[in-house]
PLY file of the C-alpha trace (Angstrom):
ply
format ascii 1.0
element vertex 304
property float x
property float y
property float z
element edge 303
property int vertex1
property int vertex2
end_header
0.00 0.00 0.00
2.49 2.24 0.90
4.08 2.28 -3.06
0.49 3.60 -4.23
0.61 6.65 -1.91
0.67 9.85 -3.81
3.59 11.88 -3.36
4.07 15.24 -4.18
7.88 16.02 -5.70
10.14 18.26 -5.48
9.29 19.60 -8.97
5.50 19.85 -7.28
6.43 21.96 -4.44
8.59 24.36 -6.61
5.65 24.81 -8.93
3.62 26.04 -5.62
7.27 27.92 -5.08
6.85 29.40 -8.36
3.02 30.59 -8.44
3.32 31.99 -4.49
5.24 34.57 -6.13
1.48 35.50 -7.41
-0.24 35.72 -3.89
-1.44 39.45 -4.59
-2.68 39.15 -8.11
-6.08 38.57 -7.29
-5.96 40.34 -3.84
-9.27 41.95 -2.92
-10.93 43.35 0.13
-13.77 40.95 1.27
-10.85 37.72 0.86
-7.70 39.57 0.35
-5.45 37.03 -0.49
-7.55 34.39 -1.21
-7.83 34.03 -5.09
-3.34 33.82 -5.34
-3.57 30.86 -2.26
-5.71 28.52 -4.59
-3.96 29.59 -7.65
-0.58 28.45 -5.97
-2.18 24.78 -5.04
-3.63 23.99 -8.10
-0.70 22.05 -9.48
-0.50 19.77 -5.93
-4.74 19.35 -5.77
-4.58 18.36 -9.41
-2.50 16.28 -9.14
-3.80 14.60 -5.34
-7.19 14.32 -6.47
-8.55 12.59 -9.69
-12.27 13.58 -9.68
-14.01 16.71 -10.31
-16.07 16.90 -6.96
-12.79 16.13 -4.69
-10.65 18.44 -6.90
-13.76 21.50 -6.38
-13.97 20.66 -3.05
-10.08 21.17 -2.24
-10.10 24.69 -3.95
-12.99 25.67 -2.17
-11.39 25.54 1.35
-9.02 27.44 0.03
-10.80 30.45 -1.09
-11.28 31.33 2.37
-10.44 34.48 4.14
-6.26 34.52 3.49
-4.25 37.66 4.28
-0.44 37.50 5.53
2.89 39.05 4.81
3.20 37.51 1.27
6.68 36.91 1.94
5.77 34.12 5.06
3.11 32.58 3.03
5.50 29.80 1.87
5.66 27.87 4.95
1.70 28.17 5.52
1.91 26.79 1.97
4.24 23.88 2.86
1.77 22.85 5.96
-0.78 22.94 4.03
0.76 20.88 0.94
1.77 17.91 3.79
-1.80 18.16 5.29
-3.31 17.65 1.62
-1.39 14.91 0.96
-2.03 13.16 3.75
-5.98 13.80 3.22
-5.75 12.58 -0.37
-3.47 9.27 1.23
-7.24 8.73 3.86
-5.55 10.31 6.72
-8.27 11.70 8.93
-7.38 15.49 7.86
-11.08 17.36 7.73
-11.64 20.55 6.07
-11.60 22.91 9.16
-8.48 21.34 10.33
-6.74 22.42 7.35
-7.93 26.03 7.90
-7.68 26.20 11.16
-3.90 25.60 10.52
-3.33 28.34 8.30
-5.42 30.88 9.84
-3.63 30.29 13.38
-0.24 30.35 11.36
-1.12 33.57 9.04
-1.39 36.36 12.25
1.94 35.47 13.74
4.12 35.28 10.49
2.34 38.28 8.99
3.04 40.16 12.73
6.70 38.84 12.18
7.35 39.12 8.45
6.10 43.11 8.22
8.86 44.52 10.62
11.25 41.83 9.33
11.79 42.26 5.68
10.37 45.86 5.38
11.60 47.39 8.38
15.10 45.48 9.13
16.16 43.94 5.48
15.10 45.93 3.25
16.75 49.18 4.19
19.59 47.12 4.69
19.94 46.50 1.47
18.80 49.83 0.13
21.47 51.27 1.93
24.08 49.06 0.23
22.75 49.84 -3.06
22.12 53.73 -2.19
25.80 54.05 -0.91
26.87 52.70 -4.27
24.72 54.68 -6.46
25.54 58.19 -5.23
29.04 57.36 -5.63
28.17 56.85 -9.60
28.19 53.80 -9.75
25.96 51.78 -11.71
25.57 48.46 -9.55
23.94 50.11 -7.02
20.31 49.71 -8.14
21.34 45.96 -9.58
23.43 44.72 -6.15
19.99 45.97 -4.79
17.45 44.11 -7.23
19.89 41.24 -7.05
20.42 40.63 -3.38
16.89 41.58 -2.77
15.59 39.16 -4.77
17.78 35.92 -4.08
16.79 36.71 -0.12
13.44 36.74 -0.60
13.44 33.42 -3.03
16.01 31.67 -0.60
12.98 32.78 2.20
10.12 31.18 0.33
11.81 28.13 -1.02
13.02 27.10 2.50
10.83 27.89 4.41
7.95 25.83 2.42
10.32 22.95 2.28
10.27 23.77 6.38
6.68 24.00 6.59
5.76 20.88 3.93
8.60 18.61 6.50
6.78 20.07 9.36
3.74 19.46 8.50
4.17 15.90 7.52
5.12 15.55 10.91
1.92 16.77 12.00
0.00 14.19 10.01
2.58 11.26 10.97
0.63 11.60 14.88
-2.85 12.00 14.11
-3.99 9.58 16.40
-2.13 11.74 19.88
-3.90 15.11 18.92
-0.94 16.66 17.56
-2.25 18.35 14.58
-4.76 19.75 17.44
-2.88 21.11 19.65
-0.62 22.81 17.07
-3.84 24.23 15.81
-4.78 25.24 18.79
-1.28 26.77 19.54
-1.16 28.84 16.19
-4.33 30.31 16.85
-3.70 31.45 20.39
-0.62 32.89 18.99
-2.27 34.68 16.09
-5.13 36.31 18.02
-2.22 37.19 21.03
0.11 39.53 17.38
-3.49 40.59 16.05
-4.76 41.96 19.70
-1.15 43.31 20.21
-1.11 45.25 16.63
-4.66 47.08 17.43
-2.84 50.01 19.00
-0.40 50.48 16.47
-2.90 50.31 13.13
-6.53 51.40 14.40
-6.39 54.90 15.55
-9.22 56.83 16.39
-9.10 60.74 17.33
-11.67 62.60 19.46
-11.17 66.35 18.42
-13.94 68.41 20.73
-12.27 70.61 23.31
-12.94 69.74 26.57
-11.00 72.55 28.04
-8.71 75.45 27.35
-6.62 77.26 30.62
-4.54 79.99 29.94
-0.97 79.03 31.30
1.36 81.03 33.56
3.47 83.68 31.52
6.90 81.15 31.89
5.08 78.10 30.57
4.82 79.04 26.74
6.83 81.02 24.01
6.30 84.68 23.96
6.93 84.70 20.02
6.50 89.21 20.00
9.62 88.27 21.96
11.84 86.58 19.84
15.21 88.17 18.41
14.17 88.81 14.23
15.61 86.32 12.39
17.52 82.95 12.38
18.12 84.11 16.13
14.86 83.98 16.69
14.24 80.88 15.33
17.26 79.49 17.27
15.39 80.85 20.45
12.23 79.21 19.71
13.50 75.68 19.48
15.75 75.94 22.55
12.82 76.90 24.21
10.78 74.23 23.04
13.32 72.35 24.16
13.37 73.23 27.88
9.30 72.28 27.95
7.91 75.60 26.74
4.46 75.07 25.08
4.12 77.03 21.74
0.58 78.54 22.42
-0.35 80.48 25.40
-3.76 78.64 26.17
-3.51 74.42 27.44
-5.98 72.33 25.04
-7.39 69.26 26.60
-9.70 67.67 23.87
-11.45 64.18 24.42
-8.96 62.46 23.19
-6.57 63.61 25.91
-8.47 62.85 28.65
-9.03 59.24 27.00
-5.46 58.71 26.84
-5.19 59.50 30.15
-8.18 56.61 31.33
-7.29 53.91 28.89
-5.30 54.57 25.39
-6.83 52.81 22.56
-9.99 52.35 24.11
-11.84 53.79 20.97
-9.79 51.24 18.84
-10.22 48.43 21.01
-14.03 49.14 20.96
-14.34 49.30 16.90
-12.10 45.86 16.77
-14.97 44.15 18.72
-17.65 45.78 17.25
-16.36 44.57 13.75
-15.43 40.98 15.23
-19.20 40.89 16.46
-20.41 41.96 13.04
-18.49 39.21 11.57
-19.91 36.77 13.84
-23.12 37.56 12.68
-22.24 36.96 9.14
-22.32 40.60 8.49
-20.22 40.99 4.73
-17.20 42.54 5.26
-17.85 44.85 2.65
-20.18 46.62 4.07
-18.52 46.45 7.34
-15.77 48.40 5.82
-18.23 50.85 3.72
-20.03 51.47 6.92
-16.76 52.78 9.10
-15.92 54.89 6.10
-19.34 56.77 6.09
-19.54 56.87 9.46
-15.89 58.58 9.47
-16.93 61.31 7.16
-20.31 62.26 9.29
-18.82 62.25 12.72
-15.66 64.32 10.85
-18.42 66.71 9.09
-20.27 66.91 12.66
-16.91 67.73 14.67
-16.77 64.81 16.44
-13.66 62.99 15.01
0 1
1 2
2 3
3 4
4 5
5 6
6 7
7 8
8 9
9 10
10 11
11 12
12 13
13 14
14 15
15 16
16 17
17 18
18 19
19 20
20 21
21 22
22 23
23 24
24 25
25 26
26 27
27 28
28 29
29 30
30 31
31 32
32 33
33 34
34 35
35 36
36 37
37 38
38 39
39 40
40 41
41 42
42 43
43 44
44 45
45 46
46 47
47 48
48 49
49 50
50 51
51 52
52 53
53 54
54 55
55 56
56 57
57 58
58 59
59 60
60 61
61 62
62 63
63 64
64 65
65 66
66 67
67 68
68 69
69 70
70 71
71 72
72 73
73 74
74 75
75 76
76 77
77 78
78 79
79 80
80 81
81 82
82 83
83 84
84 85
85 86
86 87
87 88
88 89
89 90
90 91
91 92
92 93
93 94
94 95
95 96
96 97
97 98
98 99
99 100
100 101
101 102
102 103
103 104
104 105
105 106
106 107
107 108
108 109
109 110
110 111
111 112
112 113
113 114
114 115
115 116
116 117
117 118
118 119
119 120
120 121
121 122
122 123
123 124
124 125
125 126
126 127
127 128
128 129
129 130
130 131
131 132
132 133
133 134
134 135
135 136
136 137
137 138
138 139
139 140
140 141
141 142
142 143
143 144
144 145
145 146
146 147
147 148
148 149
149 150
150 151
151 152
152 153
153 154
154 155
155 156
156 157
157 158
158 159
159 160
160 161
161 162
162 163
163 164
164 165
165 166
166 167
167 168
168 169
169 170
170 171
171 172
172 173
173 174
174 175
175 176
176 177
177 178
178 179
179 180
180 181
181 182
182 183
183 184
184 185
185 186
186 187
187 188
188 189
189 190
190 191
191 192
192 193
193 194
194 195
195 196
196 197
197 198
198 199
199 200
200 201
201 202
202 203
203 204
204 205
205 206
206 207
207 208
208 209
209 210
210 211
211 212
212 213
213 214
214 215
215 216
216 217
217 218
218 219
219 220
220 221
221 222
222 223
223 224
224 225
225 226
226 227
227 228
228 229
229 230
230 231
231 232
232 233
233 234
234 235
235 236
236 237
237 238
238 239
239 240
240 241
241 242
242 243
243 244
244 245
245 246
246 247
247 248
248 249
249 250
250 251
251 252
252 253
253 254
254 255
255 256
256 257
257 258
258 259
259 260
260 261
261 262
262 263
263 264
264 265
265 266
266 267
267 268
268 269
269 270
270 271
271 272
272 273
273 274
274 275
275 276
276 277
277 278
278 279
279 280
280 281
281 282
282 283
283 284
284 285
285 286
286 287
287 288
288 289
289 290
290 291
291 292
292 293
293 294
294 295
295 296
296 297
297 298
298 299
299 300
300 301
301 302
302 303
């Protein structure tokens, strides 16, 4: 039995290498990533399923909700290669196992990958290219491309080899509730990066004025002071410096005193609100339609 198990290749798992590199083409906003995920497993479901129905069936757990740093997708892709296999070979692999894996996998890399190759290696090799190219010389823009470029494939090639031997691991000990717990594991760890990126990419600003105090004489700039000139400009910033305020009145808006109670409450609040639409099968469409008219009138009211 074991010589009539299907195997995916080598060759097979560089095709998925290959079409990964297409993860965005089809990228929209109710899926995101979707449509490029079950272009890039084609080749493997084709080839791991003979009928029609099984074949339909495969692609269509796989045009579920997909969005991560498409740089880390390759190892999500390698799991999810090794759990297909199996499934195709009768292991006991259902459908929401399969997602559950790569949702629970997606929040963590995408957390890990953003700050990682656009905040750490890219410059890095900007800079190396930059120092070249204002020196006149022409390999600066082609050391970048070129080093660039054979990172990121060396990144998505081994790390879905990493993944697909991973995740045959997975399958090899069905039966003591591994694939469950590591499900279970990558999702704790993706909603812990999601709940932990809230305050850096929802903001929410309450502009009304709560208060304005005129401050003592000593506590601001006096700018019908100032020297004329780049003397005066000198002064300003030193004063700034030493804690000055630059207007004679203190504003305290909203938004102040909620920073002082709990920052990112606001944020916090619209993340749940939009998680309890979701549960309640509300489209995400219109979810995202309905924050960006409610935006404008609470802007065109004075509110935000």
């Amino acid at each position: 039995m074991a010589d009539s198990k299907i195997k995916l290749t080598k060759a097979d798992r560089f095709k998925a290498f290959l079409r990964s590199y297409f993860l965005l083409a089809s990228f929209n906003y109710e899926r995101m990533q979707n449509g490029g995920v079950a272009y890039t497993l084609i080749p493997a479901i084709k080839k791991l399923y003979q009928s029609k129905e099984e074949r339909a069936a495969a692609l269509k757990r796989h045009l579920e909700f997909f969005n991560t740093q498409p740089f880390m997708a390759n190892p999500i892709f390698g799991v999810t290669l090794a759990l297909e296999e199996e499934r195709a070979n009768g292991a006991d692999i259902d459908d929401a196992a399969i997602s559950g894996v790569k949702v629970g996998m997606m929040g963590p890399l995408a957390g890990a990958g953003d700050p990682l190759f656009w905040f750490t290696l890219r410059p890095i090799f900007l800079s190396l290219g930059a120092g070249l190219a204002v020196s006149g010389n022409i390999m600066g823009p082609i050391v970048f491309f070129v080093l660039w470029n054979v990172m990121v494939a060396a990144v998505k090639w081994y790390t879905q080899e990493f993944g697909y031997r991973a995740g045959t691991a997975i399958t090899d000990d069905l039966s003591g509730n591994l694939l469950q717990q590591v499900t279970r594991g990558a999702s704790m760890m993706g909603m812990f990066v999601i709940g932990s990126l809230i305050q850096r990419w929802v903001s929410i600003t309450f502009t009304p004025v709560v208060s304005t105090v005129k401050q003592q004489d000593e506590a601001f700039i006096h700018w019908d002071k100032l020297p004329k000139g780049i003397a005066g400009v000198k002064e300003a910033f030193l004063q700034q410096a030493a804690g000055k305020s630059l207007e004679a009145n203190k504003v305290t808006t909203l938004q102040d005193n909620l920073n002082q109670l709990i920052p990112g409450l606001a944020a916090l609040g619209l993340t749940f609100l939009c998680m309890y639409l979701l549960k309640r099968k509300v489209s995400p469409i219109i979810i995202i339609l309905g924050i960006f008219v409610l935006a404008i009138l609470l802007h065109i009211i004075g509110l935000l």
